[in-house]
C-alpha positions in Angstrom: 31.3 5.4 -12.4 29.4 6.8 -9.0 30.6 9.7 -8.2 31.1 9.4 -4.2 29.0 11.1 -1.8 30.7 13.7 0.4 29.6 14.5 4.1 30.8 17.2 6.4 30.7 17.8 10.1 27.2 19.1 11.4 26.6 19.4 15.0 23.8 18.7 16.9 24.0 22.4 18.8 23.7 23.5 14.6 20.8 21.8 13.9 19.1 23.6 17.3 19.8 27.0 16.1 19.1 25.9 12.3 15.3 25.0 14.1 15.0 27.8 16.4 15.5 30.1 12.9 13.5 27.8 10.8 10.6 27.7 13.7 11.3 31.6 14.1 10.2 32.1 10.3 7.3 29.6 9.9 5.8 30.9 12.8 5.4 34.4 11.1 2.8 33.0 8.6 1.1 30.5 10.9 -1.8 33.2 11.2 -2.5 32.7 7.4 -2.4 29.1 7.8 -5.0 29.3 10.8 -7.1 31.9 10.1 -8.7 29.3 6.5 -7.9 26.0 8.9 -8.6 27.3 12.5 -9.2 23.3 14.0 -5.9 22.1 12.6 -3.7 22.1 14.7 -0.7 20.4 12.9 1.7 23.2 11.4 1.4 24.9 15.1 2.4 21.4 16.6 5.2 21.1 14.0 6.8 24.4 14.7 5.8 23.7 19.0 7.8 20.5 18.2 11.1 22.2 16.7 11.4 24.7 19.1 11.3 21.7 21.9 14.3 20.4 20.1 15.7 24.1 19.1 15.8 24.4 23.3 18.2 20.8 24.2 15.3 18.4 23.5 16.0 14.9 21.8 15.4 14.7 18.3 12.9 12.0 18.7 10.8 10.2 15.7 8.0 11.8 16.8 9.3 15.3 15.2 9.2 13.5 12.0 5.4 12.6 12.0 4.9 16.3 13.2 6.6 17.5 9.7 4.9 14.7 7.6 1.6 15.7 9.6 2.2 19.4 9.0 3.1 18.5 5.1 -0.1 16.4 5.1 -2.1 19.6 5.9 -0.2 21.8 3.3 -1.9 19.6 0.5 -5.1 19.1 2.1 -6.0 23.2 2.6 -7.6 24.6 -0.8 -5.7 28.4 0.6 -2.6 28.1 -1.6 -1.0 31.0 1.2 -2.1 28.6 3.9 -0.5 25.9 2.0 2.7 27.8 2.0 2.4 28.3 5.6 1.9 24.9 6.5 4.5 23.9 4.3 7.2 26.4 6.2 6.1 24.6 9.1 6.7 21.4 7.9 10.3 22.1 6.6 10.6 24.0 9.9 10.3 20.5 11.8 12.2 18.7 9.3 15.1 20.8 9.7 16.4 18.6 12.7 16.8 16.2 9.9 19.1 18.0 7.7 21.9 15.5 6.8 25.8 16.9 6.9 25.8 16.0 2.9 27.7 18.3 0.2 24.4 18.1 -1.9 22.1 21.2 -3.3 19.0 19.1 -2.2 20.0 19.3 1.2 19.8 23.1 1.4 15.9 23.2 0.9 16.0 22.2 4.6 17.7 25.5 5.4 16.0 27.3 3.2 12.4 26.2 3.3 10.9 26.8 6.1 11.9 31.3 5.0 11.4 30.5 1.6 7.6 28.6 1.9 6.9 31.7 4.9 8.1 34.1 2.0 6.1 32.6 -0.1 3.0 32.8 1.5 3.1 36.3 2.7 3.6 37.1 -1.2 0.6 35.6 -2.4 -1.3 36.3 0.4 -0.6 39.9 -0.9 -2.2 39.2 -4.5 1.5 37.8 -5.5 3.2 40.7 -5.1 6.8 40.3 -4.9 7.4 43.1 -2.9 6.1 41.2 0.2 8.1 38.0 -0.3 11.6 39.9 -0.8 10.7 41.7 2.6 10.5 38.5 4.5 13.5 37.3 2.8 15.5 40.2 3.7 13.9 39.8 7.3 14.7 35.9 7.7 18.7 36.9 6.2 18.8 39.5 8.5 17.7 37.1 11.5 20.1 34.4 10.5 23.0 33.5 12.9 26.2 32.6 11.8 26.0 29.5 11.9 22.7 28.8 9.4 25.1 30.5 7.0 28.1 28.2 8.0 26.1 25.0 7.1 25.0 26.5 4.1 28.5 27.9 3.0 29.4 24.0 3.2 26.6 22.8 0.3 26.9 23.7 -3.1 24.9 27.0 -4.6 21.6 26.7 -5.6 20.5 27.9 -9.1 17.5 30.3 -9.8 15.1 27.8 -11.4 11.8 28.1 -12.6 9.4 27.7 -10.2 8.3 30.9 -8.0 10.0 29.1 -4.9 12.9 28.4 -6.5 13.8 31.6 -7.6 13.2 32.9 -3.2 15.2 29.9 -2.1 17.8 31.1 -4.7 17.4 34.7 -3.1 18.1 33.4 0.4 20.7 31.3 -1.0 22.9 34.2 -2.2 22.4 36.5 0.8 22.7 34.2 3.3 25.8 33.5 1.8 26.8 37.0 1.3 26.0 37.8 5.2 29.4 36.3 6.9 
């Protein structure tokens, strides 16, 4: 048997202030992005792009091709911080995107863009994990309500494996703890 998928109400005022936060945090790290990739311009356009929505503009297709184009640039630098960077941004723009659907998946669009900025500040810092649980603490500080509020509405992630993992499970628990 399929087991049904089950939506909930998201508004389109939620996913501006979801982008305003998510541009808020990937801009933080968008200097380690451009100081190995100064001529590419695509995470800055990506994050440009969310805060145009973040402020009442339409959520266009365009805003799409500015995430893929800011993902495209995560996997083309050789940095792996810069990577990170450019992946925050990319999850930043993508976060206009985030579907109303009870679904763990669907909170890596919450939590990414802080959890790839996180990221990249902590190996940036010869992967200390001092630096990333400062940002985290930082981006669950400069949550609003209602980030928390969508995210209260998914299911919990679990710690995983992976290095991002376990910070999107961090911001997972205290963003959930915040409210």
């Amino acid at each position: 048997m399929v087991k049904q998928k089950e939506y909930f109400e998201l508004q389109m005022d939620s996913l501006r202030v979801l982008g305003k936060w998510a541009a808020d945090c990937a801009e933080r790290v968008l200097s380690i992005y451009e100081e190995v990739n100064n001529n590419d311009p695509r995470p800055r356009d990506a994050i440009n792009g969310i805060r145009i929505f973040s402020k009442g503009g339409k959520r266009l297709a365009k805003l799409r091709v500015l995430a893929l184009d800011a993902y495209r640039a995560a996997l083309e630098t050789k940095d792996l911080a810069a990577s990170a960077a450019a992946q925050a941004a990319s999850l930043a723009a993508a976060s206009a995107y985030t579907h109303p659907l009870v679904d763990v998946k669907q909170t890596k669009h919450i939590l990414g863009p802080a959890a790839y900025a996180a990221l990249a500040i902590e190996i940036k810092n010869n992967n200390d994990p001092v630096f990333s649980k400062d940002e985290t603490r930082w981006a669950i500080g400069h949550a609003p309500k209602e980030i928390c509020e969508i995210l209260l509405k998914m299911p919990n992630r679990t710690e995983g494996k992976s290095r991002i993992d376990k910070i999107m499970y961090d911001l997972d628990v205290g963003l959930r703890k915040k409210y």
